[in-house]
N, C-alpha and C positions, 0 to 999 in steps of 0.2 A: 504494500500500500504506500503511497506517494502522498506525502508527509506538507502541506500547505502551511508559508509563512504566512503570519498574521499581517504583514507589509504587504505581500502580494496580492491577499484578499481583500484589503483597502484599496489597493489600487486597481484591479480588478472591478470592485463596484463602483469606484470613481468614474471607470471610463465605462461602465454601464450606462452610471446616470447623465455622464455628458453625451454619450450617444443617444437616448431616451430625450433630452431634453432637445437636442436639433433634432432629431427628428419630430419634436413636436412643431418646434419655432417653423420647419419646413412644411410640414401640413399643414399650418395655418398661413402661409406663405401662398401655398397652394390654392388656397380656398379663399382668403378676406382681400386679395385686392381687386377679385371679380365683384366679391362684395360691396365692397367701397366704391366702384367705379358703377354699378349698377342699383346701389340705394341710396339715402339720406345720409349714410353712416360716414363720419370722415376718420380718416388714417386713423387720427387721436381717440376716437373714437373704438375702433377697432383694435386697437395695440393691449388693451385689456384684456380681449378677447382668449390669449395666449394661454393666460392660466384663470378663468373664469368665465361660468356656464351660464353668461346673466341672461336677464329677458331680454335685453336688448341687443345681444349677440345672437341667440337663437332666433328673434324675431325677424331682425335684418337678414340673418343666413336663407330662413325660410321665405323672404317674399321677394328676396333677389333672383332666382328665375332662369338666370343664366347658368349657361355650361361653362363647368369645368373641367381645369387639365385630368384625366384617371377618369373622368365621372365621381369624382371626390363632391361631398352636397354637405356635409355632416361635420364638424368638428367638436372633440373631449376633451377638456384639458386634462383628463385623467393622466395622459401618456406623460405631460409635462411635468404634473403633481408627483408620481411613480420617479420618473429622474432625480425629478429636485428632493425626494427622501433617499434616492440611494447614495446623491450626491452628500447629502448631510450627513449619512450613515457611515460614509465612509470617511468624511470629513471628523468627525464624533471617536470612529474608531482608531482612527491614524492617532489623535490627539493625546486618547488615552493610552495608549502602548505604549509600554517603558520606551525609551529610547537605547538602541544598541549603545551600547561601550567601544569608544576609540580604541 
């Protein structure tokens, strides 16, 4: 059995949650500036959108109408929420670990 540093597993879930978290930024990338350019909604407006599932981003998403790239219609900040705790996780856990000896 192949024995895992406590170093490696922090950074391991690091570059989890930094992958999880661009690929959120990129799905919503996908999706809200069809939004934007097709409803009321401006950038600023929008840029919330990332990591919150408000009414006014579901509302806009839903009566915007237009095609998107994939046929992508839907966005979750779930995928974002998931990153940004593994990113803390491992942020948390690096922190606590003794540190090696010179």
């Amino acid at each position: 059995m192949v024995a895992i540093s406590p170093r490696v597993a922090c950074a391991v879930l690091g570059w989890l949650g930094a992958v999880a978290v661009a690929a959120a930024f990129a799905w919503w990338a996908v999706l809200f500036p069809s939004v934007v350019a097709n409803t009321g909604l401006t950038f600023g407006e929008a840029v919330p959108c990332v990591a919150s599932n408000s009414q006014l981003c579901e509302l806009e998403t839903a009566l915007c109408g237009a095609r998107h790239l994939f046929g992508i219609t839907s966005y979750s900040p779930t995928l974002f929420w998931c990153g940004a705790a593994l990113l803390s996780a491992s942020l948390l856990a690096g922190s606590v670990l003794p540190q090696a000896k010179q």
